[in-house]
TISE-546019 format. One record per residue (C-alpha): residue in one letter; x, y, z. Coordinates in steps of 0.001 Angstrom, whole numbers, padded with zeros to 6 digits, always signed. Layout:
# TISE-546019
aXYZ...
# end
This chain:
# TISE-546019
x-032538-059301+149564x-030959-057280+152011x-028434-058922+155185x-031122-057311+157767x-034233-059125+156458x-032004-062195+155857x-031203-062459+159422x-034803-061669+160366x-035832-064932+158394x-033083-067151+159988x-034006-065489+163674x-038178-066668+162660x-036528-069918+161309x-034629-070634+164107x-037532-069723+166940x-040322-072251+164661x-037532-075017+165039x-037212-074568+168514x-041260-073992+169007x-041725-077480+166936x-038409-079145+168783x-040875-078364+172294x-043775-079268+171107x-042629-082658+169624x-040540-083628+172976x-043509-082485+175454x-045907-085044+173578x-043290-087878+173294x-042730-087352+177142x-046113-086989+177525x-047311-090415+175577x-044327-092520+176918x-045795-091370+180828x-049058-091966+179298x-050289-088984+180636x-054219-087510+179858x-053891-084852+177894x-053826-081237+178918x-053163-077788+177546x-049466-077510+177769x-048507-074137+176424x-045172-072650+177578x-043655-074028+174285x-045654-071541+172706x-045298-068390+174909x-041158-068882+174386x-040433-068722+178446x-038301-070883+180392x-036637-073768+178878x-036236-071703+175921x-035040-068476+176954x-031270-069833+176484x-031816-071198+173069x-033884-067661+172260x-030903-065551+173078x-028138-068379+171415x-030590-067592+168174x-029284-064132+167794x-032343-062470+169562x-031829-059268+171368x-032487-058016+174625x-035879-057190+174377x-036951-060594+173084x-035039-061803+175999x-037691-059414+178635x-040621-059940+177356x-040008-063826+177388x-039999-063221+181551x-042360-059902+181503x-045423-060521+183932x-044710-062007+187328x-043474-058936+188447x-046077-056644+186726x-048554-058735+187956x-047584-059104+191361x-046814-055539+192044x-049709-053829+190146x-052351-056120+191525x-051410-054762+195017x-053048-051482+194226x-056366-053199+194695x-059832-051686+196476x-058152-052445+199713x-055011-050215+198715x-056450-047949+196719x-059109-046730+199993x-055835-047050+202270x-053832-044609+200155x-056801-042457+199724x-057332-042140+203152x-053838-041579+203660x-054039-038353+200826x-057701-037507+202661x-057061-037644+206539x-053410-036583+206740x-052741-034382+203187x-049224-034516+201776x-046856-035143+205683x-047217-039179+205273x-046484-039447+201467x-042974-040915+202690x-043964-044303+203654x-045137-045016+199893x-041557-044380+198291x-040315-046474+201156x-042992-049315+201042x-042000-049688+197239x-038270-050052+198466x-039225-053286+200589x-041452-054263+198283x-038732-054488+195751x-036185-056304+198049x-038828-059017+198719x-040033-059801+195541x-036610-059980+194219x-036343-062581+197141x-039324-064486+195906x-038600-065032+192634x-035083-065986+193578x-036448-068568+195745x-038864-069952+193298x-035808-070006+190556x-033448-071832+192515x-035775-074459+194068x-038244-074806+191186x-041296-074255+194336x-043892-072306+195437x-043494-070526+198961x-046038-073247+200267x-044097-076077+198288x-041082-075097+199735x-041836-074487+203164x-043916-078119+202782x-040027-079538+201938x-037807-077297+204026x-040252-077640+207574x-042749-080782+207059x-046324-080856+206020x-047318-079302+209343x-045706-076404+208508x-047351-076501+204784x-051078-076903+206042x-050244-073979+208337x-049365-071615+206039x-052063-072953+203638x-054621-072427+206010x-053315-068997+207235x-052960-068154+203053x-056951-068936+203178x-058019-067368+206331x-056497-063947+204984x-056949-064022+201286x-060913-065573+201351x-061685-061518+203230x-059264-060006+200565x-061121-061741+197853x-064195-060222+199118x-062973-056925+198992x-061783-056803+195252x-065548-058278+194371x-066745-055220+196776x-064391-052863+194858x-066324-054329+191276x-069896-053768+192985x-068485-050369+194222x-067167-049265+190540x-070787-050508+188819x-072562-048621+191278x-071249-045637+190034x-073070-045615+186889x-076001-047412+189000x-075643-051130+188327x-076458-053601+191187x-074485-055583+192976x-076099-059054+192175x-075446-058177+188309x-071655-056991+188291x-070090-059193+191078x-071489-062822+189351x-071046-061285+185680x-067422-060287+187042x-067133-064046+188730x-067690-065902+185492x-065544-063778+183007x-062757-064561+185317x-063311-068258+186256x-064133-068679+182414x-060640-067250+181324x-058423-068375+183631x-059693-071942+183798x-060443-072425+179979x-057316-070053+178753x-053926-071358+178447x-051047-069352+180400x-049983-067367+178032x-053472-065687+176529x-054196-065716+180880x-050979-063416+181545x-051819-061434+178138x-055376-060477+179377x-054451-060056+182842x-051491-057451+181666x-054294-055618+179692x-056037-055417+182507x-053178-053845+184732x-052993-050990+182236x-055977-049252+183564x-054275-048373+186615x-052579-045706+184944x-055705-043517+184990x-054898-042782+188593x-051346-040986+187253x-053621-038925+185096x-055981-038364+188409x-052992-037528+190434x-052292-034472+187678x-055443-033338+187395x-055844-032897+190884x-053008-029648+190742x-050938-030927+193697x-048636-028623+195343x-045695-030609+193807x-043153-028956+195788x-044687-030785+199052x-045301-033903+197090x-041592-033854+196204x-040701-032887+200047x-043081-035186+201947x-042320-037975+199685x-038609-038258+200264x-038374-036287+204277x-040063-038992+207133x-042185-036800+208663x-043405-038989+211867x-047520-038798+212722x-048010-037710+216577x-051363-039494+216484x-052606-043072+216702x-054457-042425+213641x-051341-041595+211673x-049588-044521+212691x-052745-046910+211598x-052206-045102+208318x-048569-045757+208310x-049107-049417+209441x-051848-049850+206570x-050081-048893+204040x-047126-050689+204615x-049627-053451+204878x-051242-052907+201721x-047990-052634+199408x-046577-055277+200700x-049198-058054+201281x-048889-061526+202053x-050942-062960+199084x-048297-061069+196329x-045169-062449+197811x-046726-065986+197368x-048215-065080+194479x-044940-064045+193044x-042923-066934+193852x-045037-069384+192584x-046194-067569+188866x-042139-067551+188125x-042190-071130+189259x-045186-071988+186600x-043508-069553+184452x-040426-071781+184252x-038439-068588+185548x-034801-069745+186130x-031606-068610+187973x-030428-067640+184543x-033401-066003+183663x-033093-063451+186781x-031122-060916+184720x-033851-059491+183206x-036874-060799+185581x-034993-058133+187982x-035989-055951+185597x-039773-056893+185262x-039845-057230+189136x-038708-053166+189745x-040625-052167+186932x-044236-053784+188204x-042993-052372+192193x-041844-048903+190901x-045418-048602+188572x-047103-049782+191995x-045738-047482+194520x-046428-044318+192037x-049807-045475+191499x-050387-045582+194976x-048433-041934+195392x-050876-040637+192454x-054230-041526+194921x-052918-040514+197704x-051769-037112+196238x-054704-036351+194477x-057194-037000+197428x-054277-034601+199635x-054807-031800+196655x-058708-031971+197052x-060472-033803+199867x-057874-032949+202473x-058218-029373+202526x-062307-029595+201872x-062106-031639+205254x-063810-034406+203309x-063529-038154+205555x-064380-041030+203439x-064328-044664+204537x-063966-046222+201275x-062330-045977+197104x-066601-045286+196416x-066368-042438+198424x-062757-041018+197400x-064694-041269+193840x-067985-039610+194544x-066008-037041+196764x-063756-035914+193550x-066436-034862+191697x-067257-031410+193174x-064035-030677+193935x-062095-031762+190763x-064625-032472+187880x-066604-035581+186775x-063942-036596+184297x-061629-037164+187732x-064122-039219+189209x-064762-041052+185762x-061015-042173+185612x-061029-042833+189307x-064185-045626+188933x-062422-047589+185993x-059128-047383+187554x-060754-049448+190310x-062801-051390+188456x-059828-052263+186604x-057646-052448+189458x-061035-054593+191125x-060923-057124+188114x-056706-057926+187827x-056784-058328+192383x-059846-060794+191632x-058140-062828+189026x-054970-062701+191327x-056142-063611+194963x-057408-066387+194157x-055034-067534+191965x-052638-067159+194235x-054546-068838+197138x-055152-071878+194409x-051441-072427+193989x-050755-072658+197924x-053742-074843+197962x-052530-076642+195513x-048872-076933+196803x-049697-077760+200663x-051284-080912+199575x-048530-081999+197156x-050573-081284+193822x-049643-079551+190530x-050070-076214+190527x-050009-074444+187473x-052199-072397+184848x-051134-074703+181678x-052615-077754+183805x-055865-079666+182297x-059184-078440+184502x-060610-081878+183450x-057346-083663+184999x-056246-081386+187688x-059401-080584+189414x-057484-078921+192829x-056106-076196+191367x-058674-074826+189227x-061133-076645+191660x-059864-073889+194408x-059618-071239+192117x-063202-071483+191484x-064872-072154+194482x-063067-069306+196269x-064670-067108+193458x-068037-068436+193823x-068114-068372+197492x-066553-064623+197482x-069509-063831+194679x-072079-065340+196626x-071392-063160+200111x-070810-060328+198282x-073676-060417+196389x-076445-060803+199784x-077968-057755+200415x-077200-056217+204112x-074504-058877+204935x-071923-057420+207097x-068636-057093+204591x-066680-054865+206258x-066339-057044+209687x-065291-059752+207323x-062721-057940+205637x-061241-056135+208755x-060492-059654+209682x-059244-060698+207064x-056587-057374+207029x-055995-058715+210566x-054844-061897+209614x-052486-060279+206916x-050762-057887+209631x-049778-061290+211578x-048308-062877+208594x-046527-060666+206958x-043932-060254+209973x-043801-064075+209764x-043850-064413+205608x-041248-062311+205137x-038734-063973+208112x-039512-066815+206720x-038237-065640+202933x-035235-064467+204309x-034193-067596+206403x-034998-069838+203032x-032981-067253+200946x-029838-067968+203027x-030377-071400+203185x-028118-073038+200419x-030343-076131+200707x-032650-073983+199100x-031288-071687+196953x-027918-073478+196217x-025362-070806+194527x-028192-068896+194052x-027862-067492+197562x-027922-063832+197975x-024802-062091+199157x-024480-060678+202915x-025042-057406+202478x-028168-058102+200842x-029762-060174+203680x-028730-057852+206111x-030534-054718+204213x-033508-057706+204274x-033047-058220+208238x-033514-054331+208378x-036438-054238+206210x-038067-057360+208501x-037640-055327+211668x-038611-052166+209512x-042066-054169+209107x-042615-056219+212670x-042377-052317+214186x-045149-050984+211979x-047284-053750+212446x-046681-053836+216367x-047543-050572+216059x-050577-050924+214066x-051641-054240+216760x-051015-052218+219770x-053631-049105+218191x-056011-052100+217776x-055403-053133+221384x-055322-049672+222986x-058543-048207+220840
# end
């Protein structure tokens, strides 16, 4: 037998002692608490606790990243929901190739401020609403909880309009897709354990790379892609500095940073681990911002110069038919049904886990839903009750969800102060603590973001 398959066996030998080593000491804890039983399955997805022990077993790199692949995937991807994918198609539609810039650099912050998040949720073991529940009082907690809910319930809305808008296109009714849609979610995520939840989820993400494919078909001018995308070119119209304001708003939403922070928690992320969940976290933001360059690009190579105004993704799909082909508009309607289904799995996940955390309960997807009804309590009544409005005929969605985006602008300024002031708290983060230079490029990026959205506040005042 040769050395190579020899070490093979002893690397498989060495990863079922450590899988039965887990399992065995979770159920002795388990039966010495007397705990009920639940579905506790990070021993088997090899994250964690483990990752050290993975790597000591001779296990290369790779092993080592996909043990901490998703959070960032997840996180970044599901930004590039309805709501994002209409902003940067009306950013491709109203103002062609000049504001392609603010994509590139909405990717850069949302980089930084992931990175933060996980880091955050490493080093203190927390959620964002766990954390600030410690660091500030419960006030503070219910506050952000309820500003979490107030903001995400209209954003939860629009991914179930974005699954009505995708079945429409081949002519199936809203009160059939959105509740179908509602109860293949709530089913998987409350009956699966984490690791087939992230698997299915990650599946699900993969769709969004029809819109690359959309973005080529569209025959761009890619010398003005390339010169837009890295030159500022500043808008001399309101309009153009709503668009600039929205998309910032879009990439970089509220929901994903607290979304991100507490999925590495559940994940059992660590500080150690952050090596390669770097990795994972640029990877998911990099895949996100071209995504959202792809729309945006192809709706500047066709609608743009057609003089084509749309007010939603429906519209950027129905529009791309005469002007670049039905297979355009094809990949364009599962990208956002795709894109539709991952942002409602997401939303609401990530509104559960703040939910979850501002009253001091577990939070996690390996938890029992017969034992631990808040979590998965939350996570399913925010489905149901965004299924339900989306799914009345003539009810006025798009007040609700202009709200809702509202809500967002105000807390971003404040969720992302509030990362950087717990990242440079050693309290917090302990050693873990990012160095100088790095919070002051994250000062920069906060008053990069309160401009924009003053900006974007004082169009809504003034118009």
């Amino acid at each position: 037998m040769s050395p190579h398959r020899n070490r093979r066996r002893r690397i498989s030998r060495h990863l079922r002692d450590i899988h039965d080593y887990a399992y065995r000491a979770t159920r002795r804890r388990r039966e010495r608490a007397k705990a009920p039983p639940h579905a506790i399955a990070h021993h088997r997805r090899g994250v964690g606790r483990q990752f050290a022990k993975i790597r000591a077993a001779g296990v290369g790199g790779l092993m080592a990243f996909l043990a901490v692949l998703g959070p960032g995937l997840l996180a970044g991807l599901s930004d590039d929901d309805p709501a994002g994918i209409t902003t940067y198609s009306i950013l491709g539609t109203d103002h062609g190739y000049k504001l392609l810039w603010i994509i590139p650099a909405s990717t850069l912050l949302l980089v930084y401020f992931h990175l933060i998040a996980v880091r955050i949720g490493a080093a203190s073991n927390k959620g964002f609403v766990a954390v600030i529940r410690e660091r500030w009082g419960r006030g503070f907690g219910y506050a952000a909880v309820i500003g979490l809910m107030l903001a995400n319930f209209g954003t939860i809305c629009a991914e179930y309009a974005g699954i009505s808008a995708a079945a429409s296109l081949v002519h199936i009714p809203s009160w059939i897709s959105t509740p179908l849609a509602g109860v293949l979610i709530c089913v998987v995520v409350v009956l699966g354990s984490f690791h087939r939840v992230e698997a299915i989820l990650l599946v699900i993400s993969s769709t969004l790379a029809l819109y690359i494919v959309d973005g080529v078909l569209a025959g761009p001018d890619w010398s003005q892609v390339l010169h837009y995308s890295v030159i500022p070119h500043f808008p001399v119209t309101p309009e153009g500095w709503i668009a600039i304001a929205a998309t910032l708003g879009t990439t970089l939403a509220p929901w994903g940073l607290a979304f991100i922070q507490s999925y590495a928690v559940d994940k059992k992320i660590t500080v150690t681990d952050l090596k390669w969940e770097r990795v994972d976290v640029v990877l998911g933001s990099v895949l996100t911002g071209v995504i959202g360059l792809a729309i945006a690009v192809a709706c500047a190579a066709t609608l743009h110069p057609a003089g084509t105004h749309i007010t939603d993704a429906r519209d950027a799909a129905l529009a791309l038919r005469p002007l670049a082909g039905s297979f355009a508009t094809l990949l364009f309607g599962v990208g956002l049904l795709g894109a539709s289904l991952l942002a409602a799995a997401i939303v609401p996940l990530a509104t559960a886990y703040s939910i979850a955390e501002g009253i001091g309960e577990p939070a996690s997807l390996d938890l029992d839903s017969r034992h631990y009804q808040h979590f998965y309590g939350a996570f399913v009544g925010l489905n149901v009750l965004a299924v339900s409005v989306v799914s009345l005929p003539g009810l006025p969605l798009i007040p609700l969800i202009y709200a809702s985006q509202v809500v967002n602008a105000v807390l971003l300024p404040l969720h992302v102060v509030a990362l950087q002031i717990l990242a440079s708290d050693p309290t917090v983060v302990g050693s873990a603590k990012p160095g100088k230079f790095s919070l002051a490029l994250g000062w920069v990026g906060v008053g990069l973001i309160i401009a924009c959205v003053g900006a974007l506040v004082v169009s809504w005042v003034l118009g």
